[in-house]
C-alpha positions in Angstrom: 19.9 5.3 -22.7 19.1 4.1 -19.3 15.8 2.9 -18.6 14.8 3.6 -14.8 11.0 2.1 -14.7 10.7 -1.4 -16.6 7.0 -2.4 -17.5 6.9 -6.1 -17.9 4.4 -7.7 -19.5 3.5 -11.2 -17.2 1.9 -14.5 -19.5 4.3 -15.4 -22.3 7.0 -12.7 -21.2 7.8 -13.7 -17.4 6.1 -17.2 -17.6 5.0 -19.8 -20.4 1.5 -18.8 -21.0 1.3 -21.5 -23.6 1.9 -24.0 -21.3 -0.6 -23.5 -18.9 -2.9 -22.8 -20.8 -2.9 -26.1 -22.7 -3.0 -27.7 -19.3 -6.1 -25.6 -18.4 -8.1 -26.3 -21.4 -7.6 -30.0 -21.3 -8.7 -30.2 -17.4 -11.6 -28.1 -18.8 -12.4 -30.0 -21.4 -13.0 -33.2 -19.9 -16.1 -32.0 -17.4 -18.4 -31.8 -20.9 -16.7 -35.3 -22.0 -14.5 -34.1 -25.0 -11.2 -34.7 -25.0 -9.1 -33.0 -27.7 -6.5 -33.2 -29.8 -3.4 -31.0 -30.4 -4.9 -30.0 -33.2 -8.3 -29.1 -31.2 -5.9 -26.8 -28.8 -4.5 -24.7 -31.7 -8.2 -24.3 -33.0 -9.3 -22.9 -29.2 -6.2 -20.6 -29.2 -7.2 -19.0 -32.4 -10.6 -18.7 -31.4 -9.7 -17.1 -27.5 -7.0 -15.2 -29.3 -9.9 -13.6 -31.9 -12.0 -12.9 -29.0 -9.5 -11.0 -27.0 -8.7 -9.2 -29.9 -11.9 -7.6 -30.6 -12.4 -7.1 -26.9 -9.1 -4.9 -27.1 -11.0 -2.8 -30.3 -13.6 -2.3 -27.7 -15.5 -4.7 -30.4 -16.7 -7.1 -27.1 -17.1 -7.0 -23.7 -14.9 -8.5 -21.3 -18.1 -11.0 -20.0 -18.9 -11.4 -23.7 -15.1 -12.9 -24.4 -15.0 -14.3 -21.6 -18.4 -16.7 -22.3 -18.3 -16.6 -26.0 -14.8 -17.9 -26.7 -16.1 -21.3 -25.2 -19.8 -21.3 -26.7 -18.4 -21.1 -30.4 -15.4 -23.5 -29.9 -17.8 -25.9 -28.7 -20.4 -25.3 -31.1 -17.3 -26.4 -34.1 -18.0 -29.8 -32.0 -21.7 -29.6 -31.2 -21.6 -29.4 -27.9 -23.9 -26.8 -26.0 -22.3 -25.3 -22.9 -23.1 -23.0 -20.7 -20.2 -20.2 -21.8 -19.9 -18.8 -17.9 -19.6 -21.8 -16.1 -16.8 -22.9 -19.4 -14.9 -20.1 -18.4 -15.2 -20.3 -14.4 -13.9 -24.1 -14.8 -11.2 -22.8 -17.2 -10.2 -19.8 -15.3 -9.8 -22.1 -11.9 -7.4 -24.7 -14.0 -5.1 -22.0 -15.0 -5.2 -20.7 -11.8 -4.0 -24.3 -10.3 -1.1 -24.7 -13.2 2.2 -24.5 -12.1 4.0 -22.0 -13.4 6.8 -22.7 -16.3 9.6 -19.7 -16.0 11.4 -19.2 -19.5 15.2 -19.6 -19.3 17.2 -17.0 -17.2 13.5 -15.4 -16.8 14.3 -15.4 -12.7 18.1 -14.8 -12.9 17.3 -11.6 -14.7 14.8 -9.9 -13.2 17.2 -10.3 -9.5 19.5 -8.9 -11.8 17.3 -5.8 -13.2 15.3 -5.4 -9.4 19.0 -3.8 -7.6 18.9 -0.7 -10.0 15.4 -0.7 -11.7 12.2 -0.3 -11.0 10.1 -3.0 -11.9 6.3 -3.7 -12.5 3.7 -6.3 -14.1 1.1 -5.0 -16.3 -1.0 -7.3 -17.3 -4.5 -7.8 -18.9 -7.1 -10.4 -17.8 -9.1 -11.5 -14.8 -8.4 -10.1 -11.4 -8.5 -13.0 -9.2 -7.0 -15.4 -11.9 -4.1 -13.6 -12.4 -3.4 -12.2 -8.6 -3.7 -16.6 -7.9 -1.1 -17.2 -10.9 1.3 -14.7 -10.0 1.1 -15.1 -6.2 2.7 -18.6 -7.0 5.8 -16.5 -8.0 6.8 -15.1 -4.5 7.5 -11.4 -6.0 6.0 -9.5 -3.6 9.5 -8.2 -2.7 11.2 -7.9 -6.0 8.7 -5.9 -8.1 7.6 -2.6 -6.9 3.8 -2.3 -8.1 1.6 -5.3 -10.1 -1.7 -3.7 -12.6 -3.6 -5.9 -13.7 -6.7 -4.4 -16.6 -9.3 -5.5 -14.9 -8.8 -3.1 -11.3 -7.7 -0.3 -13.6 -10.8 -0.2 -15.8 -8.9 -0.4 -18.6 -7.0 -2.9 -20.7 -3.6 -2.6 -22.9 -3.4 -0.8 -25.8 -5.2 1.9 -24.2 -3.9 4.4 -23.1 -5.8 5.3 -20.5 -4.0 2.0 -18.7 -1.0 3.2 -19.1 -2.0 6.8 -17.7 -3.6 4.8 -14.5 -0.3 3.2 -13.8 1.8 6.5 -14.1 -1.0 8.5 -11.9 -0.5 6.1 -9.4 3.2 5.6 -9.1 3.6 9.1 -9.4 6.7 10.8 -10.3 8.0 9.1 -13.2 9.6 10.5 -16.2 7.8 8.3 -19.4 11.2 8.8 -21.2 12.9 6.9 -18.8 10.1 4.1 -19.2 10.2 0.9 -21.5 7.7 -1.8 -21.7 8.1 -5.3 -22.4 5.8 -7.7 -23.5 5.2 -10.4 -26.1 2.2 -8.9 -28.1 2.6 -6.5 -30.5 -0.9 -5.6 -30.6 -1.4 -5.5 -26.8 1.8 -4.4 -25.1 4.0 -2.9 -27.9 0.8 -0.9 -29.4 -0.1 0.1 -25.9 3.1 1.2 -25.2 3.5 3.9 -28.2 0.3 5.0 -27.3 1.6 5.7 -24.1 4.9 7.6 -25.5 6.8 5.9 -24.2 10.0 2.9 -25.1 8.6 -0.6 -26.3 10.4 -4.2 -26.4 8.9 -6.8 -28.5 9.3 -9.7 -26.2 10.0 -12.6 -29.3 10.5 -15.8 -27.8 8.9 -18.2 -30.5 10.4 -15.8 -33.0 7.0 -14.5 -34.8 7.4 -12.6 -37.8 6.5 -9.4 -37.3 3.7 -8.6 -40.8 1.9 -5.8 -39.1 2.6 -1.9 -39.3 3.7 -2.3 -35.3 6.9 -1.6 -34.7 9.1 -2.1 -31.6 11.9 0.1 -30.6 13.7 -3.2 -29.8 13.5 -6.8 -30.1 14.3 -9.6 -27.5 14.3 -13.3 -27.6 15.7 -14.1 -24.3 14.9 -11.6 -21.1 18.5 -11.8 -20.1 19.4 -9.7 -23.5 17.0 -6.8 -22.2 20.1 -5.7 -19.1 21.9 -4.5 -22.2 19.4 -2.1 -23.8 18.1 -0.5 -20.7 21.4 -0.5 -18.8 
């Protein structure tokens, strides 16, 4: 089937979230004198990553993750920080990270932009992600950019998806497909919304939840074949 109206997911499906990120939290880091390992970096990633997963559950508030996820990595060191200035110093290094594209990333969305319409729908922090994806000069390829925070709402729900479909306006869900990297966040919110889902797989997760895609990518440049 065709697929007219492509949703795509923007850290860790257009870009290498991963990499700035790391970056980030090392700049960040080094204002309260600690300096971390690779080690340390994995253990913050499972920490944010826990945070922003009961935020989706509705289990947190966006201003609790946003503070907490640095008070109780630092406390693992015992170091006392204030979590909203943390996240403000945080927030402006990945903000100032280059961007890392993954391969044929660019190549294919000129491809998919002459006979599809394309959008980013993204959680996270207004200004932080409208200064990372500003650094990609899209403004002419993608035809709308949602990011959770201006909707009021955040993927899985579906009242995000319902926001972006009220305001395009006149777009058939059946000819819709979404592609992102989280199952939980962007293939879940996606068959809440009814409508197609790609599982965007580059460091080839295994997939032990009950989620389940309607397809499976590796490489963006394989996605012109299923909605083409």
């Amino acid at each position: 089937m065709t697929y007219k109206h492509i949703l795509l997911d923007f850290d860790d499906t257009i870009v290498d979230f991963y990499d700035a990120e790391e970056k980030a939290f090392y700049n960040m880091a080094k204002h309260y004198g600690h300096f971390p390992t690779k080690q340390d970096f994995q253990h913050f990633r499972k920490v944010n990553q826990a945070h922003w997963e009961a935020f989706q559950q509705n289990e947190l508030t966006k201003e609790q993750v946003l503070s907490h996820r640095f008070i109780n990595y630092f406390n693992d060191y015992y170091i006392e920080v204030d979590g909203k200035e943390a996240d403000e110093i945080f927030r402006d290094e990945l903000a100032k990270a280059p961007l890392k594209f993954f391969d044929q990333t660019i190549e294919t969305i000129n491809q998919l932009k002459d006979k599809h319409s394309l959008y980013i729908v993204t959680n996270g922090v207004t200004i932080t992600q409208q200064r990372r994806i500003a650094q990609t000069n899209f403004n002419d390829i993608f035809n709308g950019i949602f990011i959770s925070e201006q909707t009021g709402y955040q993927k899985p729900m579906r009242e995000f998806f319902d926001y972006i479909f009220n305001e395009i306006g006149n777009i058939n869900r059946e000819e819709t497909i979404i592609v992102g990297d989280s199952l939980t966040s962007d293939v879940m919110g996606g068959l809440n919304a009814n409508i197609q889902t790609c599982w965007f797989n580059y460091r080839e997760k295994e997939n032990n939840s009950n989620i389940q895609p309607h397809y499976e990518i590796s490489n963006l440049s394989e996605l012109i074949n299923i909605v083409e």
